[in-house]
C-alpha positions, 0 to 999 in steps of 0.5 A: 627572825619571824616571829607569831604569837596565835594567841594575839590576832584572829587566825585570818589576820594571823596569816597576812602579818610578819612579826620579827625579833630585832639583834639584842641591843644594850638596854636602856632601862636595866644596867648591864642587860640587852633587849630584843624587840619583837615588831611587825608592819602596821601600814597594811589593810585593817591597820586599825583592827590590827593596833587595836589588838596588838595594843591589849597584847602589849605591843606600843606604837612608833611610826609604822611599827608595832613593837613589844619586848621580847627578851629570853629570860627577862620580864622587867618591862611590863605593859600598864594602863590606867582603869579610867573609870575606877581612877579617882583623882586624889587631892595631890592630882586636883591641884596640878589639875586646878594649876594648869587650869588655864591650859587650853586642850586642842586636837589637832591633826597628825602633822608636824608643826615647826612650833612642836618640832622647837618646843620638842627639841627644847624639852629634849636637850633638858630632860634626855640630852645626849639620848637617841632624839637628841639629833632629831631633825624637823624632817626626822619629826614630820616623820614620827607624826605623820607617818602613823597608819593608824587613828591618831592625833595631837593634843597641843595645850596652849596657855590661853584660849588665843589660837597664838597663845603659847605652847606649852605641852604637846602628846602624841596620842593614838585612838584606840576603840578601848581608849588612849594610847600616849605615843609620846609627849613633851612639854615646857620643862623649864616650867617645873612648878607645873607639873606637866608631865603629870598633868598631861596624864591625869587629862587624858584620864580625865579626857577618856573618863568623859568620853567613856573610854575604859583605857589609858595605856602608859607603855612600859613600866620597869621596876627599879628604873628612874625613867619608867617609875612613875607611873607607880603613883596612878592607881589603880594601875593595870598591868599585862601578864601574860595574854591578861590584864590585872591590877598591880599590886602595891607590892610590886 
């Protein structure tokens, strides 16, 4: 099913693009609906333009594909993403902050690393055991990193400055000319007291605020889902409605 949105994209980059909705699927934020995705192809001329734009329309990335929700009568998912200059860090952020104070952050290219792939597979099995990544092969890894055909990077966190140090946290992370974008990201999740999930977020805030980057994008947030609820606590928080970004309000 073709899908266009000329709101979206300039009319000549409009043209050369084939949007598509896929069959409804269980949804796996919201009991007992379906979703439908609407998607198109990022490996073509411009791919970076054409991210660029997609990303502040609310589309996300993975692999080659550009996909957004596109269910009839449900809105639930919504697009947010943090305002980096106006983020404060409260007294709660400075702390996991000054915590993981000995985390060394480094980019590095978009390959696969068998290091990556087993601290993947670890945090996998505690946290979303019996999901869809669950049966990831370090072939099905390589795969999701280095098949992006956009500006995009791994920030590893290493505990120590020593190349071997250990790996603790990793993110999958798209470069987009109003900011970051998190693809994805995993940690050591048996190092709870870290808060590293937390922290992973607050230091790409921090990384796009000294970069003078206005954006932080976190995907979806879903109201009244467990998975996607905390992305709540970083405020302010932009959400997407419509074809305009807008503050979230606490009453939401």
């Amino acid at each position: 099913m073709k899908f266009t949105d000329s709101k979206i994209l300039p009319p000549g980059l409009e043209r050369s693009l084939r949007f598509y909705v896929t069959n409804p699927s269980p949804c796996p934020y919201l009991p007992n609906r379906r979703e439908r995705k609407a998607f198109t192809n990022l490996a073509i001329t411009e791919s970076d333009l054409v991210h660029n734009m997609l990303s502040q329309a609310g589309f996300r990335r993975s692999q080659t594909i550009a996909y957004r929700p596109a269910c009839p009568r449900c809105n639930a998912c919504r697009s947010v993403r943090v305002p980096t200059r106006d983020y404060e860090f409260s007294r709660s952020d400075r702390r996991v902050l000054q915590r993981n104070a000995g985390l060394v952050r480094r980019t590095v290219a978009p390959t696969a690393t068998r290091e990556q792939y087993n601290l993947l597979k670890s945090y996998v099995k505690s946290r979303h055991d019996g999901g869809g990544m669950s049966e990831m092969t370090y072939r099905d890894y390589s795969a999701m990193v280095g098949g992006s055909p956009v500006q995009s990077h791994i920030f590893e966190y290493r505990d120590g400055p020593e190349e071997d140090a250990p790996l603790v946290a990793a993110s999958i992370t798209d470069v987009l000319r109003d900011g970051f974008s998190m693809v994805y990201t995993f940690f050591d999740a048996e190092q709870e007291a870290r808060s590293l999930g937390h922290f992973l977020i607050l230091d790409h805030i921090r990384h796009a605020q000294d970069l003078g980057l206005p954006h932080v994008y976190l995907g979806y947030w879903v109201k009244g889902s467990p998975k996607m609820d905390y992305k709540r606590r970083y405020k302010p928080l932009e959400v997407l409605e419509g074809d305009r970004w807008r503050l979230l309000r606490d009453d939401e």
